[in-house]
N, C-alpha and C positions, 0 to 999 in steps of 0.2 A: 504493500500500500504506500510506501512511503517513496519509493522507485516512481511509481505512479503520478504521486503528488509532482515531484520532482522536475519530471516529463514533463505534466501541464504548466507547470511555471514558468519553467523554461522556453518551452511554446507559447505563452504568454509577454515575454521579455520580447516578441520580434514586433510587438507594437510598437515597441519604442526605438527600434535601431531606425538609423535614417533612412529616408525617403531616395538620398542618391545615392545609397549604396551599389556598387554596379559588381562586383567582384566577391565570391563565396566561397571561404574553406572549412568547411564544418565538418571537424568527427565529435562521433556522438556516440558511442559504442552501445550496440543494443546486446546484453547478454544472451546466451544460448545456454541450454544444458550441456555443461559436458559429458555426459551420459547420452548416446544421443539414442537410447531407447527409452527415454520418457518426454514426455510429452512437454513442448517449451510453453515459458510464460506467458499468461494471455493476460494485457495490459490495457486491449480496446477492442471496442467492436469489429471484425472483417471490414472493412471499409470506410471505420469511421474513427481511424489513428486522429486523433487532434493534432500532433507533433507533424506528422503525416502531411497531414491538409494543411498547416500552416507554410511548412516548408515549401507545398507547393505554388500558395498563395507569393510568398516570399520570394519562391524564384522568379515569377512572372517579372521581377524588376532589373533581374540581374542581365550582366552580359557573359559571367562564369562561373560556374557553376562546379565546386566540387564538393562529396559527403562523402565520406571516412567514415567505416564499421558501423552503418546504422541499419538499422531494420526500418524493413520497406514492406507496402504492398501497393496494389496498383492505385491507390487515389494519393499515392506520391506523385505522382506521371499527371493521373488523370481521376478526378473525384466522381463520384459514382453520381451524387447528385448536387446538381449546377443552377445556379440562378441564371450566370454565364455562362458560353465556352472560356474555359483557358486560354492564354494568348501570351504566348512570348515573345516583344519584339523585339530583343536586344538580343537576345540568350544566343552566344555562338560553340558556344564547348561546354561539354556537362559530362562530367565524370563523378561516376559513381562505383564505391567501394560498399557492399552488402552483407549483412548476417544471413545464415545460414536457415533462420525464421522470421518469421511475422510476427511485427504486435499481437496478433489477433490469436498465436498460437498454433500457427500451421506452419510445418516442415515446408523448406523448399526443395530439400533434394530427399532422397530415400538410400536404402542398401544397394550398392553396386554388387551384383549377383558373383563379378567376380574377388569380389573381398573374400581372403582368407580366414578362417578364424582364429585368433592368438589369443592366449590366454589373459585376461581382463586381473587374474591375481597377483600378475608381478610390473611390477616397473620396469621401464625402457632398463637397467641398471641390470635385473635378472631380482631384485629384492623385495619383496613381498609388500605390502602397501596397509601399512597398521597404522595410518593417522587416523584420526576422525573426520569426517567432513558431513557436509549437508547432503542428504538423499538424492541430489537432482546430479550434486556432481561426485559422485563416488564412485569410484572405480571407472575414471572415463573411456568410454569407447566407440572412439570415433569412426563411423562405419561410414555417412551419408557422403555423399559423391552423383547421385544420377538425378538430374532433373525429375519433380514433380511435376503434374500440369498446374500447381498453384503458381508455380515460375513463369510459365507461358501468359497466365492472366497477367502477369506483369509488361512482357513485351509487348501486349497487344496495348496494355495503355501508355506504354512508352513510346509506340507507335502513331499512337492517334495526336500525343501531346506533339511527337517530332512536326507532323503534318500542321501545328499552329505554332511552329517556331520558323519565320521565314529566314533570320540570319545564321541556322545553326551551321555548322561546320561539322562538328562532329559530337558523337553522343556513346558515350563507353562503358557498359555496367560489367563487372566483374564481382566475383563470389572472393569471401573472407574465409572459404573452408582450408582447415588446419589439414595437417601433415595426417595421413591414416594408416594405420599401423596395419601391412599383411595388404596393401594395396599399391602402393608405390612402386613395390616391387616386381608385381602384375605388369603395371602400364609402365615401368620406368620412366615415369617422371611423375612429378605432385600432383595429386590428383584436383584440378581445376574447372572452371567453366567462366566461359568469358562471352559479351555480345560488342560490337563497335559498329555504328553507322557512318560511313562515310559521305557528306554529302557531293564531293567532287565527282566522287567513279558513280552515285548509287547506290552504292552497295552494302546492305545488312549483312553482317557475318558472324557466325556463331560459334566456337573452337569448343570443345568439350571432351573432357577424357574418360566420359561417358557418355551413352548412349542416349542422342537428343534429338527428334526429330520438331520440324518445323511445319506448323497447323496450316489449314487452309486460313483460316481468322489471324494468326499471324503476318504472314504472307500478303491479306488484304490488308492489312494496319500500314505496312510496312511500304506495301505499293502506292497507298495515298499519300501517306510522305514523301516518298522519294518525288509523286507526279506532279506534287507542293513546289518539290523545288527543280523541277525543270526538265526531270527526265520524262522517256517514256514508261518504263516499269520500273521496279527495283531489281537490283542483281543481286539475289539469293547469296549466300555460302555457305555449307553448313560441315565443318572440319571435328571428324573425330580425337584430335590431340592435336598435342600445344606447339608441335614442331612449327608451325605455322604462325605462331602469333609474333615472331619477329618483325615481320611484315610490317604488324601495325606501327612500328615505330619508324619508317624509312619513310 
């Protein structure tokens, strides 16, 4: 409760930042269980995060846009219910760093089928694990790596907001998922997920070192964006590992 209060207050303090603010670095770390077989914190309604909707209120003013380790869901992008549309007219880069859940208490990702199982009673060290802790994070075991479809709700509104950003450039959501034990070793390399919009080439891309495909409703979000700003379709990409994400930086 007291997490809670925190949150609103803090979302409440963006009344008062100025009016020219044009430039944004916000981390705001939304915890996760480190147990990821229990069910995370539920701090707001599915769609109706206050921190959520202010942030997005908030960004409408900016021209950049970056959050650091918070929890998101789609009425970050785009709120479910509007007096207005949304409308960015400045906003040219928006870079987003994301927890692994929602306010609301929904998993973004699930077990990656090829996870190994390791034994949960010993530390990385080989030594047994006899502290105490809180039930949520005891004995952590980080399994989660493969997209849910509550992630996809998220591109689609990420999509819909891109299509009312006419200066964006570029728009880049990447996951905060930790190191997982009995899987890295699988994929050889860190097990990640990442999305970047390019608006020069068109192109939506999506790197993942799990198993993600990309929806018909996606697809459509993504295509009235990119038609926003000047192409004829969008150009899909949709890459099973990270060899790839070099790219994004040339």
């Amino acid at each position: 409760m007291i997490r809670n209060r925190l949150r609103e207050e803090f979302a409440l303090s963006f009344a008062e930042w100025p009016k020219s603010l044009r430039s944004l670095c916000l981390q705001y770390t939304g915890n996760r269980p480190e147990n990821h077989n229990i069910s995370p914190f539920i701090r707001s309604v599915a769609g109706n995060d206050f921190l959520s909707l202010t942030v997005n209120a908030l960004s409408q003013q900016l021209e950049t846009n970056w959050l650091l380790s918070v929890s998101i869901g789609p009425e970050t992008f785009w709120p479910p219910i509007q007096k207005t549309q949304p409308y960015w007219p400045r906003l040219s880069h928006f870079e987003l760093v994301y927890t692994a859940a929602t306010q609301s208490g929904q998993w973004l990702f699930d077990k990656d089928p090829r996870w190994r199982e390791h034994s949960p009673d010993e530390s990385d060290d080989g030594s047994s694990d006899d502290y105490d802790s809180a039930p949520q994070d005891h004995k952590p075991d980080l399994i989660r790596s493969m997209p849910l479809d509550t992630i996809r709700d998220i591109y689609i509104a990420a999509g819909d907001a891109a299509r009312q950003m006419p200066q964006l450039k570029t728009m880049e959501l990447e996951d905060s998922i930790p190191g997982i034990d009995g899987l890295e070793d699988v994929l050889g390399c860190c097990p990640s997920h990442g999305f970047k919009y390019d608006r020069p080439s068109g192109a939506a891309t999506w790197i993942s070192s799990s198993e993600f495909h990309v929806t018909e409703r996606m697809r459509e979000a993504w295509d009235a964006a990119a038609k926003a700003h000047g192409h004829f379709q969008v150009n899909i990409e949709n890459f099973k590992d990270y060899d790839h994400l070099g790219r994004w930086d040339d």
